[in-house]
N, C-alpha and C positions, 0 to 999 in steps of 0.2 A: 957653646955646644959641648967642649970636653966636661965641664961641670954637671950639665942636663945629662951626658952619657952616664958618668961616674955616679950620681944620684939615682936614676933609672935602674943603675948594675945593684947597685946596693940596695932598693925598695923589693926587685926580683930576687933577691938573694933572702932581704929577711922573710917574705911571703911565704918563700919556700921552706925555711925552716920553720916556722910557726905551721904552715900546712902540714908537712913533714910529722910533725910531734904527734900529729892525729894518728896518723899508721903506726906509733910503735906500742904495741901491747904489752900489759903488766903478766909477772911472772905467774905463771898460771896457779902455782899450789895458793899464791895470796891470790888469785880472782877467786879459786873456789871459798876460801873462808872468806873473802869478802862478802861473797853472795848469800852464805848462810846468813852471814851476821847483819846483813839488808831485810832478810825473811823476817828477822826476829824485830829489826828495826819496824816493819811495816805492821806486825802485830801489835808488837806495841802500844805504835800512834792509835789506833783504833779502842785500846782498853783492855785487849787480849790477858795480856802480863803484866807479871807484878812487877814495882819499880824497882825491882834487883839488876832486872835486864839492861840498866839503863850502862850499866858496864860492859856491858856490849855493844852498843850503838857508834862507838867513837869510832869515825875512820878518815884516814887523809885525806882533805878536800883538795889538795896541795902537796905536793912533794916541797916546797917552800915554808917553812913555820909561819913565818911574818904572814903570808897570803892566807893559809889555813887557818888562823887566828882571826883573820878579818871575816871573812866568808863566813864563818862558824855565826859569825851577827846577822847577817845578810836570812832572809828567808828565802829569798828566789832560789836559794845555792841547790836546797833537797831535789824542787822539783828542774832546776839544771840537771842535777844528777841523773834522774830518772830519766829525762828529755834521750840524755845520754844513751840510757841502757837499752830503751827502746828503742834505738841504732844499733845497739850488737856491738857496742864498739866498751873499749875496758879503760877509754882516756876519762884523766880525774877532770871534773869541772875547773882547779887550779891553771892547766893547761891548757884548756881552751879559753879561759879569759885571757892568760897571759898572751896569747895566739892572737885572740882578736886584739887584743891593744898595740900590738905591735904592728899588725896590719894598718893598724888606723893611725896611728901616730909615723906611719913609714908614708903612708899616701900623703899627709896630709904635708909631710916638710916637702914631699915633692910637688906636690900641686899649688902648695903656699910659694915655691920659686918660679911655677909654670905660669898659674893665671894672676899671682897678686893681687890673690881676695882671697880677705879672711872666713867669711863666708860662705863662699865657694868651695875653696880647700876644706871646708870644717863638713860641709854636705855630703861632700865625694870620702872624704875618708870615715866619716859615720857609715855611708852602704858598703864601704868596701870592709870596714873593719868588722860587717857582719858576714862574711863570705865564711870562717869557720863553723859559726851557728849555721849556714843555709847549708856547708855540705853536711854536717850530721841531720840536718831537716832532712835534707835527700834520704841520706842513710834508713832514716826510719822509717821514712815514709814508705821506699820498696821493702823493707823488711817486713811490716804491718801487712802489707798486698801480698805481700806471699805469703805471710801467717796465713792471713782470711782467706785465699787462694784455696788451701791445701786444709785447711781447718774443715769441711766435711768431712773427706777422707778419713782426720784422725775419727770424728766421730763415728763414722760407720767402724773404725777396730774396738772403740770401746763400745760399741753395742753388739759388739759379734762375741767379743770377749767375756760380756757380761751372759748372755745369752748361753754360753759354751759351759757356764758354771763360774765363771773367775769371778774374784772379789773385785772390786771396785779399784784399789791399788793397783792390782794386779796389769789390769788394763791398764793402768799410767802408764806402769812399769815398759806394756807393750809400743807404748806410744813413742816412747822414749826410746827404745832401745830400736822399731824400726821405722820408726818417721825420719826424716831429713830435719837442719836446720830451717826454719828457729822451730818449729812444729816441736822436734824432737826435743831441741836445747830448753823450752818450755817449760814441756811436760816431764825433761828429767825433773828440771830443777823443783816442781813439782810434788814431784814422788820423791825424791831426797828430803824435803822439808817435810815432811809427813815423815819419813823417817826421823828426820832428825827429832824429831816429836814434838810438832807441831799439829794445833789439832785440826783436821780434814777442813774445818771450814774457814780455819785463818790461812790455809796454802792457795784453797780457792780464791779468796779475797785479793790474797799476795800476787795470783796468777791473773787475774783482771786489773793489779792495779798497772802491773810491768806490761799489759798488752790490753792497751785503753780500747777496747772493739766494743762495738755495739753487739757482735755475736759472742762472743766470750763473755761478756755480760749478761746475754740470754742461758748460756751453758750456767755458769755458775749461777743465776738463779734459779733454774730448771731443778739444779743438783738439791740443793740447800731444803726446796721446800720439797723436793723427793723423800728426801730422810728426816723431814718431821712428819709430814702426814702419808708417805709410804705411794706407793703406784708402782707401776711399770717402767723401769730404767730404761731397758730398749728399747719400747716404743715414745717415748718422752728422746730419745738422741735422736731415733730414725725420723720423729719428726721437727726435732731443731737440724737437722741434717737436710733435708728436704725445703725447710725454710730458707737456710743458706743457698743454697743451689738456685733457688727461684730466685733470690734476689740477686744473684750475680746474672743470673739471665737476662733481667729485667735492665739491668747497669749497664751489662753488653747491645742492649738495643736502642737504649737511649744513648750511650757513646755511638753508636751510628749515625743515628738519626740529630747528633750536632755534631756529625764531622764537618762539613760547610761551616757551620758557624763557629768552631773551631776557629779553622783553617782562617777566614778571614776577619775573626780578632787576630791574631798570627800577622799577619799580612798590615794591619793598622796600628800594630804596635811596634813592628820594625821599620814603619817605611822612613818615619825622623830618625832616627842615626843611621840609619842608609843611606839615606840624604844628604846628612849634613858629611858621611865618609866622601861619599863622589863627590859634593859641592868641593870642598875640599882640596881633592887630588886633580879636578878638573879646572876651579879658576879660587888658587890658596888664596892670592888676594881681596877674594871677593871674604873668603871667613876671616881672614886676619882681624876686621873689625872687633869682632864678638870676642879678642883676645886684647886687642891693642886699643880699643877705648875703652876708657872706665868703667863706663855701666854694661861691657859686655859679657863677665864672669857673673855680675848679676842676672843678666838676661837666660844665660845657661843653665845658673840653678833654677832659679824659676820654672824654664821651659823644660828642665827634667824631672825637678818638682811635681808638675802637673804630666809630665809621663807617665810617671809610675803612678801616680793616681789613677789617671784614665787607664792605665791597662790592669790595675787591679779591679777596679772595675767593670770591664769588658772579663775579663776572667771569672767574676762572680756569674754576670751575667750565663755563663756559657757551661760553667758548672753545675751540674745536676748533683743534689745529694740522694742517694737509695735506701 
């Protein structure tokens, strides 16, 4: 038991500094030339620029050389990064692998002393070791909801703006300076890349690829083929602006109308380890099996195996795309 304590104290300790490393943000004058030199990276890839620029591309994937050196081979590493940034968050992809390996190799010595299957421990510390991937998933995914939230809004300023006389920057310019995060953080970074001289259609580009929406996608093609064959700016936002708005309406009523079926996937996907907590605390003897014979760490993985299947499942089912 002193052993199981001391193992336990130490799995919670390394979790918490690997989690920990996620909240500490890089020094801000290098996030903003980082961010420029991501603009010019993302032009690039597309063909934009000439191979001069390719001197500007390099950036620590890694505050570790050895790791940054490896990753540089890796192709998943770019779109890690971006994974990243569409969280709002300034941790290098180096940091979060090292994060999750330590989670998983911390779970696994401890579960490899609990159940004595190899197996088993190797299952439980694969999901656990993604628990730093799952909270930056979280991360983005409310930050994406409240881009697309507040994303008419910005549209009716740049169609009021434009409307008023202003130049088309200008309006960035206004977005930026009185929208909120991310809306504002956006549309600066935005209007700085056009500054920085970038040409209008590679910032648009840059700005759909950092904010993967299916409406920002509409915006920036609206824009593009505005300024080749010409029309009506204002009325071309006022009615991507109005298409947004229905469609969030439409989202809000269909989320009603499967709150019940919600509610009871909800209800069918916690009732086993509900279960097996009270079985548990109410007759330990009766689970001790599933721990103290052989094939009972097998029966576990299995049986949570096929949980998380069946409730990813039950969760498809119950989600609506708009």
């Amino acid at each position: 038991m002193p052993m199981l304590f001391a193992v336990l104290t130490f799995l919670v300790f390394v979790a918490i500094c690997a989690l920990a490393g996620l909240f500490v943000s890089a020094d801000r004058s290098q996030e903003v030339v980082r961010r420029r030199m991501e603009s010019v990276r993302r032009a690039e890839k597309r063909g934009a620029l000439s191979q001069g620029a390719n001197l500007l591309r390099d950036e620590l994937l890694s505050t570790v050389p050895a790791l940054h050196r490896l990753m540089l081979r890796w192709g998943w590493t770019s779109r890690l990064n971006d994974y990243i940034q569409q969280a709002g968050m300034t941790t290098k992809p180096g940091k979060v692998v090292l994060s999750m390996a330590t989670v998983a190799v911390g779970t696994f010595y401890v579960m490899e002393l609990w159940l004595e299957n190899f197996l088993g421990a190797l299952f439980i510390a694969l999901v656990a070791g993604c628990a730093p991937l799952a909270y930056i998933g979280y991360k983005r995914k409310k930050r994406l909801e409240k881009f697309e939230e507040h994303f008419p809004e910005a549209l009716d300023l740049l169609g009021r703006a434009v409307r008023a006389g202003h130049a088309f920057t200008t309006g960035l310019e206004m977005i930026a300076t009185e929208a909120d995060d991310p809306i504002g953080g956006e549309f600066r970074t935005t209007f700085e890349e056009q500054n920085f001289g970038l040409p209008l259609r590679d910032t648009l580009m840059n700005l759909s690829d950092r904010v993967p929406l299916i409406d920002v996608r509409f915006f920036v093609t609206s824009l593009m083929i505005q300024r080749e064959t010409g029309g009506n700016l204002a009325e071309i936002l006022d009615g991507l602006s109005k298409v947004i708005r229905d469609r969030f309406r439409i989202h809000r009523d269909i989320k009603t109308r499967t709150a019940q079926g919600k509610l009871t996937a909800l209800i069918l996907i916690a009732i086993p380890p509900l279960m097996m907590v009270l079985l548990t605390m109410l007759n330990p003897e009766y689970m001790q099996t599933l721990t103290l014979d052989p094939a009972g760490p097998t029966i576990l993985a299995i049986a949570g195996t096929l949980q998380v299947i069946g409730s990813a499942i039950l969760w498809r089912i119950i989600h609506i795309d708009v």
